[in-house]
BATOR-670447 format. One line per field, with one value per atom (N, C-alpha, C): residue number from 0; residue in three letters; atom name; y, z, x. Coordinates in Angstrom, 1 decimal, padded with zeros to 4 digits, always signed. Layout:
! BATOR-670447
zamar	(NUM_...)
filo	(Ala_...)
mise	(CA_...)
py	(Y_...)
pz	(Z_...)
px	(X_...)
END
This chain:
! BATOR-670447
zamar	(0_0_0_1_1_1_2_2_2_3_3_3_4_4_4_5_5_5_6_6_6_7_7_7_8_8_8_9_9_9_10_10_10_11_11_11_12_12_12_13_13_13_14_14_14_15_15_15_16_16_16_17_17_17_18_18_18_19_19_19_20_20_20_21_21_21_22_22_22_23_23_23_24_24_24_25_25_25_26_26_26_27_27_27_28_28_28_29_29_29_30_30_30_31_31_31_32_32_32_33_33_33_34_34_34_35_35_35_36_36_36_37_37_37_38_38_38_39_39_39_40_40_40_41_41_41_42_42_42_43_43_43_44_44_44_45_45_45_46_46_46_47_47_47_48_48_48_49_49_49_50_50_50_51_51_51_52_52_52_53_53_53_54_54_54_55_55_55_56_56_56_57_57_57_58_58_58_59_59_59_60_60_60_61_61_61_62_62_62_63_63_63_64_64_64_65_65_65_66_66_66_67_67_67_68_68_68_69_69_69_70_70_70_71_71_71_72_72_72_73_73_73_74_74_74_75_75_75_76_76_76_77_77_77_78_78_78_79_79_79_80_80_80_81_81_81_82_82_82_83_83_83_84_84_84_85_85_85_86_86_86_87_87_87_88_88_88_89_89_89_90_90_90_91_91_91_92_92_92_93_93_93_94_94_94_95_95_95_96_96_96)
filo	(Unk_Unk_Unk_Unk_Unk_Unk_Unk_Unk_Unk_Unk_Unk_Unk_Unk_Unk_Unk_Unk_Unk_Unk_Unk_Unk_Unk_Unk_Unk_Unk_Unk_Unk_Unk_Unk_Unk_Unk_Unk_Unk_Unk_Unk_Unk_Unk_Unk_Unk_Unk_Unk_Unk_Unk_Unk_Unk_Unk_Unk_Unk_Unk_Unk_Unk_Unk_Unk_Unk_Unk_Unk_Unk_Unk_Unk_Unk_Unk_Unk_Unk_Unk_Unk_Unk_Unk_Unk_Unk_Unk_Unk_Unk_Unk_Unk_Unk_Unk_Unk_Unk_Unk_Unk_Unk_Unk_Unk_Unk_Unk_Unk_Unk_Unk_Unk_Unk_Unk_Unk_Unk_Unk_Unk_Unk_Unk_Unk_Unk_Unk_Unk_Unk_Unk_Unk_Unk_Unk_Unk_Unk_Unk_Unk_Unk_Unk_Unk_Unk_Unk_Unk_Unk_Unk_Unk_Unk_Unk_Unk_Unk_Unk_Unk_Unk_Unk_Unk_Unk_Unk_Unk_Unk_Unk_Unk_Unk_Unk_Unk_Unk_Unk_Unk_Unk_Unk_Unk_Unk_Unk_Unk_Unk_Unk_Unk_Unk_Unk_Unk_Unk_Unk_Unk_Unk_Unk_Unk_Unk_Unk_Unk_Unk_Unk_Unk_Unk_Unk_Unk_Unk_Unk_Unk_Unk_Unk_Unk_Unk_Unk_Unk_Unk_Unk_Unk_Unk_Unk_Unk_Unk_Unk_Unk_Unk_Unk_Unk_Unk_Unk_Unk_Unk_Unk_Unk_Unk_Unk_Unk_Unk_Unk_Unk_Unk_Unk_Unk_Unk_Unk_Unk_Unk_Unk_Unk_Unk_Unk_Unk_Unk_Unk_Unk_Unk_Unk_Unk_Unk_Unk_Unk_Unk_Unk_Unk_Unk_Unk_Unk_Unk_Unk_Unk_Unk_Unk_Unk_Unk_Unk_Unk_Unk_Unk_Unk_Unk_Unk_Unk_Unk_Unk_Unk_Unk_Unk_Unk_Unk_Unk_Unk_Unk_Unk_Unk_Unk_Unk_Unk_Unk_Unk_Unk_Unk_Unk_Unk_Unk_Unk_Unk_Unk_Unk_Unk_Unk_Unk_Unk_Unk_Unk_Unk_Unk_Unk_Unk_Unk_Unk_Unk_Unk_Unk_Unk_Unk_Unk_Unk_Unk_Unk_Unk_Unk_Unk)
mise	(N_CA_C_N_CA_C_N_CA_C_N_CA_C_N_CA_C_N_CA_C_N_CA_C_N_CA_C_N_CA_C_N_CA_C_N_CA_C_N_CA_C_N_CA_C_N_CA_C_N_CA_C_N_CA_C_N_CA_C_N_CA_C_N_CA_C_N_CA_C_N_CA_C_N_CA_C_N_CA_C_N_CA_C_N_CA_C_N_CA_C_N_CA_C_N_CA_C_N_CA_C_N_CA_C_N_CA_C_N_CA_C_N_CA_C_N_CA_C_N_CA_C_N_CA_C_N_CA_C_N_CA_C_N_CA_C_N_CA_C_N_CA_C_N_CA_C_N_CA_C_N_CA_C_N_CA_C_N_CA_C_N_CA_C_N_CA_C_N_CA_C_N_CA_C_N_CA_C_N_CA_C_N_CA_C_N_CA_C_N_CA_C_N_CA_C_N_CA_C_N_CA_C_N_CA_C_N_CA_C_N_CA_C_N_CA_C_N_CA_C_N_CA_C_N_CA_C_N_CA_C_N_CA_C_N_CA_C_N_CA_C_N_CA_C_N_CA_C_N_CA_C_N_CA_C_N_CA_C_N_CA_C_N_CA_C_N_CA_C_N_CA_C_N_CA_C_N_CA_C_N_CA_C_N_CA_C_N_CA_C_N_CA_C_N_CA_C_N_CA_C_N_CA_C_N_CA_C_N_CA_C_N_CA_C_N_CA_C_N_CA_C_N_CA_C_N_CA_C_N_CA_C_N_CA_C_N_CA_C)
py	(-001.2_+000.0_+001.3_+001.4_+002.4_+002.6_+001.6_+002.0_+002.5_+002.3_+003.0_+004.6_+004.9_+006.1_+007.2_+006.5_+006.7_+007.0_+006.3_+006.5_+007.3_+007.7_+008.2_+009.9_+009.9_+011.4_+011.4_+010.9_+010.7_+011.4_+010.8_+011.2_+012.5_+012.7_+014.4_+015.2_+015.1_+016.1_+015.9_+015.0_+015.2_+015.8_+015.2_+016.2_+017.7_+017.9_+019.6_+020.0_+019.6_+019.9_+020.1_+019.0_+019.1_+020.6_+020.7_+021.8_+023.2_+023.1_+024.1_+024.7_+024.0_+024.2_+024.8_+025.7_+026.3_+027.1_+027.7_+028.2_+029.2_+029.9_+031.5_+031.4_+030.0_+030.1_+030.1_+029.4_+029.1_+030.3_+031.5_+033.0_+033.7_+033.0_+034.3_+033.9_+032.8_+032.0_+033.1_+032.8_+033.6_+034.8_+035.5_+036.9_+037.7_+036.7_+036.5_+036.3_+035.6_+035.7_+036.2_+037.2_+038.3_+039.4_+039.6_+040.7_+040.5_+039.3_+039.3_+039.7_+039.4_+039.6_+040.9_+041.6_+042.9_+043.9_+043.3_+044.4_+044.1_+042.9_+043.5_+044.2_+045.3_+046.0_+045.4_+046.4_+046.0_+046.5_+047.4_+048.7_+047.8_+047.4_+046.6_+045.0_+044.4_+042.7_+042.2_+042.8_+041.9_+042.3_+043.5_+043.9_+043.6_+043.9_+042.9_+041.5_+040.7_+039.2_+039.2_+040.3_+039.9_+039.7_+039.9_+039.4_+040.6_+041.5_+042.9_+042.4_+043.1_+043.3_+043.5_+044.3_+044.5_+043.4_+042.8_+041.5_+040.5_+040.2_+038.6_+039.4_+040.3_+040.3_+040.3_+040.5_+040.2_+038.7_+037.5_+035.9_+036.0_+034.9_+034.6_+033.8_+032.6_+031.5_+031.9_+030.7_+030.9_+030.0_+030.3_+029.5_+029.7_+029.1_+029.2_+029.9_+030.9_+032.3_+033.4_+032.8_+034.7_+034.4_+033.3_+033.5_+033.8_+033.1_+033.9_+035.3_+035.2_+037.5_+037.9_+037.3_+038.0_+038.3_+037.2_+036.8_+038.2_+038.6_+039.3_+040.6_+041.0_+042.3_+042.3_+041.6_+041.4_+041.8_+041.4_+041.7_+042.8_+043.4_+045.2_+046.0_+045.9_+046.6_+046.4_+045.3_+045.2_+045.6_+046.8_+047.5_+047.9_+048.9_+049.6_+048.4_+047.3_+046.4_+046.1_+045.2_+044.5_+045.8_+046.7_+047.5_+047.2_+047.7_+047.1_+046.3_+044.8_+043.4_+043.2_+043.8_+043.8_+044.1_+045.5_+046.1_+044.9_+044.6_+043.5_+042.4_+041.9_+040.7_+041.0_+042.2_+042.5_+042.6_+043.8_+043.8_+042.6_+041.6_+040.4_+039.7_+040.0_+038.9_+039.5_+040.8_+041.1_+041.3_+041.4_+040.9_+039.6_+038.2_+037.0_+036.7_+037.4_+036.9_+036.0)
pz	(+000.0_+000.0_+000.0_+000.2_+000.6_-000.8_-001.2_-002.7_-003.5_-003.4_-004.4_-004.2_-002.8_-002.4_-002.6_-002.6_-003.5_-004.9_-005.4_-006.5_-007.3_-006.8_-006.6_-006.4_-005.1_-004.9_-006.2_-006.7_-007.3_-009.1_-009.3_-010.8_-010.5_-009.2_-008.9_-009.3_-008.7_-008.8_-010.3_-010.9_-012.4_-013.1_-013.2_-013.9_-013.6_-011.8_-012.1_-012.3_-012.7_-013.6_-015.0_-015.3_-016.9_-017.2_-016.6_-016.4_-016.0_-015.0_-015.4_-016.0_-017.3_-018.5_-019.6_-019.7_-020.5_-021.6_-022.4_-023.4_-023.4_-021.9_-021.4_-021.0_-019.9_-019.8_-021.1_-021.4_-023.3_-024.0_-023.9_-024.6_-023.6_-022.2_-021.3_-021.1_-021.4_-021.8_-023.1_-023.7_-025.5_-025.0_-024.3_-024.1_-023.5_-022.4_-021.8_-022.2_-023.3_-024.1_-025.1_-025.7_-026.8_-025.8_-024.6_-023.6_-023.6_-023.4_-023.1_-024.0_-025.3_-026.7_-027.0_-026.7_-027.2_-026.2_-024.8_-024.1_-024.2_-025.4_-025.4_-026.6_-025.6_-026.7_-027.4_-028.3_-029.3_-028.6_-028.4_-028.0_-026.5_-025.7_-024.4_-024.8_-025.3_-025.2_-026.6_-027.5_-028.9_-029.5_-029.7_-029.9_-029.7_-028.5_-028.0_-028.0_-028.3_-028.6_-030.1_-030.9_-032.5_-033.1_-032.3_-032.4_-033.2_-033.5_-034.1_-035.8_-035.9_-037.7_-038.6_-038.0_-039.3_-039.8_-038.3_-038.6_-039.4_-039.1_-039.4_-041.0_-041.0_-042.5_-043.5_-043.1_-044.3_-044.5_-043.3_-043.8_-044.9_-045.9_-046.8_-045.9_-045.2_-045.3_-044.2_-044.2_-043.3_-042.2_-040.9_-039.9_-039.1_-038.1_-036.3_-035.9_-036.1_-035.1_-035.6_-037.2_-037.7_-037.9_-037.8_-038.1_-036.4_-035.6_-034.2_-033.7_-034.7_-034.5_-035.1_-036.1_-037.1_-036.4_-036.1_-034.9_-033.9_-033.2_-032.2_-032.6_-033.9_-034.2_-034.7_-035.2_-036.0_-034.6_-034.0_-032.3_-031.8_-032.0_-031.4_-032.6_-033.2_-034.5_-033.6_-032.8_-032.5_-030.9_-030.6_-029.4_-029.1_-030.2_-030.0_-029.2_-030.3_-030.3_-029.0_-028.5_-027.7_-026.3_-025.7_-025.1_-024.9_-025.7_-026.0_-025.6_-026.1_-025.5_-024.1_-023.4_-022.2_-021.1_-021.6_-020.8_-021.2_-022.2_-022.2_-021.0_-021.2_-020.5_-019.1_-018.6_-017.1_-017.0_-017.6_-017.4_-017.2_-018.2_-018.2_-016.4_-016.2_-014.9_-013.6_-013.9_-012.7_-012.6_-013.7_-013.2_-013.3_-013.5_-013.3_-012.0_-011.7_-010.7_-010.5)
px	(+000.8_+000.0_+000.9_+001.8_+002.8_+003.4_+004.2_+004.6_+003.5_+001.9_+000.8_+000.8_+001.3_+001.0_+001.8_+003.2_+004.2_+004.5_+003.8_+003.8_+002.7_+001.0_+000.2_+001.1_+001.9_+002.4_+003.2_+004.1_+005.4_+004.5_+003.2_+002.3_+002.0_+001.4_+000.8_+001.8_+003.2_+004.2_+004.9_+004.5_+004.9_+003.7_+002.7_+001.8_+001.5_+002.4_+001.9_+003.5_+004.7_+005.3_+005.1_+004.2_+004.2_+003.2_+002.1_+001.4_+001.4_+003.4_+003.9_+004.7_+005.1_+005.6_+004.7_+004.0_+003.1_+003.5_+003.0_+003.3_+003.5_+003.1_+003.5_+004.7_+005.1_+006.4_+007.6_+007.5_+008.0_+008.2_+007.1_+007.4_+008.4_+007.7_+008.7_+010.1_+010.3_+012.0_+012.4_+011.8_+012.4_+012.6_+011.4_+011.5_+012.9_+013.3_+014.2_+015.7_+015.8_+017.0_+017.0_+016.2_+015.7_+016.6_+016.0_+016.5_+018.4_+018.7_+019.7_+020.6_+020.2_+021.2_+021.1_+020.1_+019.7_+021.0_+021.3_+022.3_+023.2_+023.9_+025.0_+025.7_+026.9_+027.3_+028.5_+028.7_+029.6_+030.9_+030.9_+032.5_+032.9_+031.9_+032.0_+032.3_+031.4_+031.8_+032.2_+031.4_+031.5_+033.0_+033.2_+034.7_+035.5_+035.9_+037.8_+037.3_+036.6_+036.6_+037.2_+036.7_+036.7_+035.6_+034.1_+032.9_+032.0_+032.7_+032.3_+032.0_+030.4_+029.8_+030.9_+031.9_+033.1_+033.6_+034.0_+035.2_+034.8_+033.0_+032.7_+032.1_+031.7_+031.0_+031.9_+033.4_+034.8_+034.5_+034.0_+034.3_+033.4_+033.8_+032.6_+032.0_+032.3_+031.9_+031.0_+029.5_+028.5_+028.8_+029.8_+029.8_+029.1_+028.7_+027.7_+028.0_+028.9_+029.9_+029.1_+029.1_+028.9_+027.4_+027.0_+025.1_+024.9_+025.2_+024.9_+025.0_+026.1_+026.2_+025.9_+025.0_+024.4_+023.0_+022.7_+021.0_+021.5_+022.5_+022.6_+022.5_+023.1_+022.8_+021.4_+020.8_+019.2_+018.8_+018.5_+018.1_+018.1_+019.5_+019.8_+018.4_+018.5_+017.4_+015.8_+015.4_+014.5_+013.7_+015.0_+014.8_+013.2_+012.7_+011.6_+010.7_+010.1_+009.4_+009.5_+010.5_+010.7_+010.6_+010.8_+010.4_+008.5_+008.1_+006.0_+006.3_+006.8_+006.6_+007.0_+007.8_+008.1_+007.0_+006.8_+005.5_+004.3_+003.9_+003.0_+003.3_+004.3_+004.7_+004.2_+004.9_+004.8_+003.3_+002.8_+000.9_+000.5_+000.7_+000.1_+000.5_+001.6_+002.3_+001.9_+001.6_+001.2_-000.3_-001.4_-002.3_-003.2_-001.9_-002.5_-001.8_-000.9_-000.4_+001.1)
END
């Protein structure tokens, strides 16, 4: 009887995991690394690495470096937007709770 009960708690606490995985959380993950790529700068982080628009748009070739910092500056362009989306996000969070 004991292992049923066990296993009974053991389903509850996975299904309200699975149920806390939702699709708001899912946006508010994206939202959240949208934010993150959008602060950084160029003159501060991306430059003295070598990670600077100048350097990688000389490669021809299309590697995972320069499509990533390609995605990062695509990102900086989408300040305005993402500012609205913020304020959405929070209105939404703080009155569901």
């Amino acid at each position: 009887m004991l292992d049923i009960s066990r296993a009974l708690l053991l389903l509850n606490h996975l299904t309200y995991l699975v149920h806390d995985m939702s699709v708001w959380r899912f946006l508010e993950g994206r939202l959240l690394l949208l934010n993150a790529l959008v602060i950084l700068s160029e003159d501060r982080f991306l430059g003295p690495r070598g990670w600077g628009f100048a350097e990688v748009s000389r490669v021809r070739t299309k590697t995972l470096m320069s499509r990533l910092i390609g995605l990062i500056y695509a990102a900086q362009y989408m300040r305005v937007p993402l500012i609205a989306l913020n304020i959405i996000f929070i209105f939404f969070k703080l009155v569901s709770g």
